[in-house]
C-alpha positions in Angstrom: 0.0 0.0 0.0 1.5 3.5 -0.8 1.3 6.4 1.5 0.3 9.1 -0.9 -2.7 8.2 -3.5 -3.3 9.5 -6.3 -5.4 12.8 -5.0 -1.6 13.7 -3.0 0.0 13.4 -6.0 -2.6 15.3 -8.2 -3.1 18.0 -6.1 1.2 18.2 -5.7 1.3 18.1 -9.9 -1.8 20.7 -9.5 0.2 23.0 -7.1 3.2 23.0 -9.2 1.2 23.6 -12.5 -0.3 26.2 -10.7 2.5 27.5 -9.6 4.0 27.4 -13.0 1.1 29.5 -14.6 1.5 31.9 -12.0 5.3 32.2 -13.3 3.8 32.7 -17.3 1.2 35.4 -15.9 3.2 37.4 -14.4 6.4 37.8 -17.0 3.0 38.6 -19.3 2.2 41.4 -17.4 6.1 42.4 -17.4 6.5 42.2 -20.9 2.6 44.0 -21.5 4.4 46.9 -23.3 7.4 44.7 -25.3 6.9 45.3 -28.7 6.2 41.8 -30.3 5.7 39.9 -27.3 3.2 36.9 -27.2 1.6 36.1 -24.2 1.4 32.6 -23.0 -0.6 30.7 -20.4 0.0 27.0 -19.4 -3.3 24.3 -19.1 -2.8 22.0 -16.1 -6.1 21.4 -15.8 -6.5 19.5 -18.7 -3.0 17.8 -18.9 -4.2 16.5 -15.0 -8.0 15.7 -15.8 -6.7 13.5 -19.1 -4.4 11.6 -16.8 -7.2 11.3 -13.8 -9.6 10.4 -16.2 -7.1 7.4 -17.7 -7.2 5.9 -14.4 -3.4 6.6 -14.1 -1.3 5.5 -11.2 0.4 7.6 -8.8 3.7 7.4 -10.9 1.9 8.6 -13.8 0.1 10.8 -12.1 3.8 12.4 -10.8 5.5 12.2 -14.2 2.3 14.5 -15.8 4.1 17.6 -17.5 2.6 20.5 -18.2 3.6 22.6 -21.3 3.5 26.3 -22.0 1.2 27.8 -24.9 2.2 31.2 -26.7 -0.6 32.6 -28.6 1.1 33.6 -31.5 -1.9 34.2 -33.8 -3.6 37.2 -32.4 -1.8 40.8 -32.3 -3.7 43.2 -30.2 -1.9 45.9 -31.0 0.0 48.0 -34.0 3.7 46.9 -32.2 2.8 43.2 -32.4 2.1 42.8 -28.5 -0.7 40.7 -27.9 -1.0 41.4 -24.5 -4.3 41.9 -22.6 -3.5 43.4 -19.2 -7.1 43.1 -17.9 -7.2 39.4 -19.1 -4.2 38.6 -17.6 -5.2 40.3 -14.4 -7.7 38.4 -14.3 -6.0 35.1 -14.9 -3.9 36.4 -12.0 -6.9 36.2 -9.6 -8.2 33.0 -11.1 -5.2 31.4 -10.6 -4.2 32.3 -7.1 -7.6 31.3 -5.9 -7.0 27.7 -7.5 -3.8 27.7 -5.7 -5.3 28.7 -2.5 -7.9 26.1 -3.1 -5.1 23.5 -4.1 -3.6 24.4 -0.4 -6.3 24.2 1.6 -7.2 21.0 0.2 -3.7 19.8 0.4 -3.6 20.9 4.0 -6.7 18.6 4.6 -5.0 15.7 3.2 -1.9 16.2 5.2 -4.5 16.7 8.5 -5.7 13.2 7.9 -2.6 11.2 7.6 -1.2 13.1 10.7 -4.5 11.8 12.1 -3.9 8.3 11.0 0.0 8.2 11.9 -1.2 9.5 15.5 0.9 12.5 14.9 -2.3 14.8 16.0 
């Protein structure tokens, strides 16, 4: 029997893609007046809900990558920046309240096997 199942290991993959969006948000905003620039985002949801949905083990589940998208096919304006600041703002908040969610779940998890180890 393994210690952490496969939610542990999603919601540490989860928290990392997270994590790893938050990283791609935020060189958007940096680069919202670089002529040219593309933004990018990264999809964790989905690379983690294909895998979940496979009925992958916990190795799987820990080896699940998640890849960054540029959207090179819109231009927003006349320099070539495609940048959105409002959208990525918003992304911003979106994706801090997943990884706040991803915590407090995670946090829960942790609770229980404390509770089972009789470390509580």
């Amino acid at each position: 029997m393994e210690l952490f199942d496969t939610t542990i290991v999603g919601l540490e993959r989860a928290m990392s893609g997270s994590a790893l969006r938050q990283q791609v948000i935020a060189n958007n905003i940096a680069n919202a007046n670089t002529p040219n620039f593309k933004a990018s985002d990264v999809d964790f949801h989905a690379a983690l809900a294909q895998a979940f949905a496979g009925q992958a083990s916990t190795d799987q589940i820990a080896s699940v990558g998640f890849g960054m998208q540029t959207d090179s096919t819109s231009t927003g304006r006349l320099d070539g920046n495609n940048v959105d600041i409002d959208q990525q703002m918003s992304n911003l908040s979106e994706n801090t309240l997943d990884y706040q969610s991803l915590e407090s779940v995670m946090a829960s998890r942790i609770s229980i096997l404390k509770t089972a180890i009789g470390q509580v």
